[in-house]
Phi, psi and omega in degrees: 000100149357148144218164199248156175254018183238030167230133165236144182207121184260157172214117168243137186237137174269183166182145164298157196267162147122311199326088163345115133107019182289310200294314185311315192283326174310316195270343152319305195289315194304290187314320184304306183299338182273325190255022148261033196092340180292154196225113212246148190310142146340292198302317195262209187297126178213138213231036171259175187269182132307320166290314154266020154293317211284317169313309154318303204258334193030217185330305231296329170327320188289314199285326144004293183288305189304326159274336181333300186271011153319280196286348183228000000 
């Protein structure tokens, strides 16, 4: 999937707590969303690895870091 760096589209899916199959379907959903291209938010649930931030994220990760620790 093409991505342009001046477009972006969030999608947030909810679930009720409590709900049978709520983890199986969130970690469903992460992957599906990773293998159409998608890049799942930082703050909310995220279940990679290191190996599939840097495949995901490649190069752009070092600058990533650099700024973090610039601002913290």
């Amino acid at each position: 999937m093409a991505s342009s760096a001046g477009q972006v589209c969030s999608i947030e899916v909810t679930s009720l707590r409590g709900v049978s199959g709520n983890d199986a379907w969130m970690r469903w959903l992460e992957r599906r969303a990773i293998e159409l291209g998608g890049r799942p938010h930082w703050g909310q649930q995220n279940d990679l690895t290191a190996a599939q931030v840097r495949s995901l994220y490649g190069d752009r990760m070092k600058r990533w870091r650099t700024q973090l620790e610039r601002v913290s």
